[in-house]
N, C-alpha and C positions, 0 to 999 in steps of 0.2 A: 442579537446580531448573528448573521452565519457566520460559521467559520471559515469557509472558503467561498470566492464566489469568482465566476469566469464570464465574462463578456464580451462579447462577441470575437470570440478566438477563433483567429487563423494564425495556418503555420505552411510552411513550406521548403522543400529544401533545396536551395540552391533553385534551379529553374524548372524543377522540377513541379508537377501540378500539384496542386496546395492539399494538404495530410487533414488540417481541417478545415473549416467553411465556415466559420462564424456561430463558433458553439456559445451557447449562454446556457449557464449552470448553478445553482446556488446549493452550498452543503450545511447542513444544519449541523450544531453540535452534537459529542455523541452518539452518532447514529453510523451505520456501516452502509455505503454507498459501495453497489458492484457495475463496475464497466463493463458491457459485452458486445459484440462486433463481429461479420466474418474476418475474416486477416484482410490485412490492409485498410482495416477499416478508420483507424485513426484513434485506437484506444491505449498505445504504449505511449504516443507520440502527447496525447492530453494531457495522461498520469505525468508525464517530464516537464509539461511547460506549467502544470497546477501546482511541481514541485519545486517549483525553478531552475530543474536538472537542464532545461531549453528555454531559451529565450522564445518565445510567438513571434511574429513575423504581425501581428496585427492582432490589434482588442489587446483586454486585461487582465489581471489573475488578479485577486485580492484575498490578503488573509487576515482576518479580524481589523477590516480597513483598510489593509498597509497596503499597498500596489507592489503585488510581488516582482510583477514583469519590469518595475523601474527600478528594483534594487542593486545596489555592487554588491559584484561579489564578496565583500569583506562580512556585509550585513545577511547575504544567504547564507553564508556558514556560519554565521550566529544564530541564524535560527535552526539550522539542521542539526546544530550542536545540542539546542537548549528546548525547541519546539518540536520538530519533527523526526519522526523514525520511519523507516526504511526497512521496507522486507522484500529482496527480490526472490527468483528462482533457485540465484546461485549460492544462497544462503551468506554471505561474506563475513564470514566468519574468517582469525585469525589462523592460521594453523599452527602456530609456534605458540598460542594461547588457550588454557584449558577453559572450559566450558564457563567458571565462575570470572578470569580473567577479561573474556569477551562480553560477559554483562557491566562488566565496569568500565570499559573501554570509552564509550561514551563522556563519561566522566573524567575520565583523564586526559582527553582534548578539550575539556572544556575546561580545564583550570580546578575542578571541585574536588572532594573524594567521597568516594561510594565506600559502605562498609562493607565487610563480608557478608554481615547481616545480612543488608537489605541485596545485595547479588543470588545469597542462599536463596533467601525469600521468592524473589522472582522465580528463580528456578523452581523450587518446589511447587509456585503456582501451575506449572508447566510439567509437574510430576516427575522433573531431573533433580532434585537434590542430591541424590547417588552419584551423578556425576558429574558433580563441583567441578572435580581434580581430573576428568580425562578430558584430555584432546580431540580435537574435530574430527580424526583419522579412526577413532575408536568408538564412534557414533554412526548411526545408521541415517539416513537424509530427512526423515521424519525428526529425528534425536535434533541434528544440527537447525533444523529449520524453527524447532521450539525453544533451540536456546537464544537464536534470534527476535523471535518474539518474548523471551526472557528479557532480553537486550531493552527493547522496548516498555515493557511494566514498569522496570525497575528503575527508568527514567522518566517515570510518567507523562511520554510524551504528547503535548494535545493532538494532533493528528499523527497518523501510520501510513503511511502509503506503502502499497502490495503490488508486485506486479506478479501475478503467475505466482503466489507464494505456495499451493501447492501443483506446481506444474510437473515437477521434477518427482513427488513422492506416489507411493503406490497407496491404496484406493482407504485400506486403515491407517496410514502415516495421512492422510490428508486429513483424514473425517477428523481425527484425534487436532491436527492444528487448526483446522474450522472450528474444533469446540474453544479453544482457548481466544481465539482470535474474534470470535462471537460476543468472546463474553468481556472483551476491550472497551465497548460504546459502556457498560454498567459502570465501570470505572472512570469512564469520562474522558476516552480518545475516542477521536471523529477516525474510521478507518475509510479510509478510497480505497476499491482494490480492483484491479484489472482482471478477470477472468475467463476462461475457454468452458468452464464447466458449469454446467447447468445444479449439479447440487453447492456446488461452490456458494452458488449466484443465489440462490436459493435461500441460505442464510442470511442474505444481506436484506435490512427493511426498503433496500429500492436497489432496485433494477434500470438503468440507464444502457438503453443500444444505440449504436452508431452503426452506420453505415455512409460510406462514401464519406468521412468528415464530415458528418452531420448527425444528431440526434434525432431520430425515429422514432425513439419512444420512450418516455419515462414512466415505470411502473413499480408498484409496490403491488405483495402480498400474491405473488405469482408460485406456483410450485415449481417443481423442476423440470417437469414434464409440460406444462405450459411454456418456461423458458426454452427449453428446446423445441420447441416447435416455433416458435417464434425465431430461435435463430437459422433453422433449417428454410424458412422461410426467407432469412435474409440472404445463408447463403445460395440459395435460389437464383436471388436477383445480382450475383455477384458475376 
């Protein structure tokens, strides 16, 4: 069964002209799925209604069966608690909480408890064990962005959805969260990830562009230099 699967999605905002056009998409387990688009193209607006963050305006979201587009809210926060993670740009990270605090955090809206153990652990997967004990103010944006994706290991979430997760960091704080965030599908989370970059995009085993609300192309085993010409191409036509 895939894990996520999208049908015929549209969205729109208010009366404004519809964000997408009737996307159909299916995500396999495991595997890391990269979105790319010129702007406006309909690729933050997908990532939100595939995560239940937006309701669609038309068509389905389904995950491992469930019809995510028909759930209450009571039952999305059940699963964001328990199924899915979350890595934006702005890393959301606590700031009154040190680096091992916010890998547990998870767990403590969810009723369970996380050891220190298994918090270290995640960290160290992510090469922070050193800093367990500082706070987000004493980290560099690469630093905070790997304890979010700490965040994520050490709750073994089955999907991750990214938006821009390195959009904010400089060129080695990225390459270093690509390698960890890469190595996510081995362990057995499906990653979505929305991105502007072509080496970003590059890692992922498929390639998925939009343009205008619409998917243009789905591709795997693309280099990065292909993918960008491919978007320069779309933005071309924009």
């Amino acid at each position: 069964m895939n894990v996520l699967g999208v049908y015929g999605l549209h969205h729109q905002f208010g009366k404004q002209p519809e964000v997408l056009r009737g996307i159909s998409l299916d995500i396999e387990p495991a595997t890391m799925t990269a979105i790319m688009g010129p702007s406006g193209s309909g690729k933050t607006t997908l990532l939100n209604c595939m995560s239940g963050l937006l309701k669609p305006t038309g068509g389905q979201v389904l995950y491992r069966g469930q019809n995510v587009s028909g759930m209450s809210g009571t039952s999305l926060d059940q699963l964001r608690r328990t199924a899915w993670g979350f890595i934006f740009q702005s890393y959301n990270l606590i700031d009154a909480l040190t680096a091992i605090e916010n890998v547990r955090l998870p767990a403590v809206f969810d009723g369970t408890r996380m050891s220190d153990q298994t918090a270290v652990q995640a960290l160290s997967s992510v090469g922070l064990a050193e800093l367990a004990t500082h706070y987000p103010d004493r980290m560099s944006g690469g630093q905070q962005q790997r304890v979010a994706i700490a965040r994520a290991i050490a709750t073994h979430r089955d999907v991750l959805f990214a938006d821009e997760p390195t959009g904010a960091l400089d060129s080695e704080s990225g390459r270093e969260v690509m390698d960890h965030l890469a190595g996510l599908p081995d362990a057995g989370t499906t990653v979505v990830m929305v991105t502007h970059d072509p080496m970003v995009a590059a890692r992922a085993q498929r390639v998925v562009f939009l343009y205008d609300g619409r998917i243009v192309a789905d591709t795997a085993g693309l280099t990065s230099h292909q993918i960008s010409d491919r978007l320069v191409d779309l933005e071309a036509q924009a």
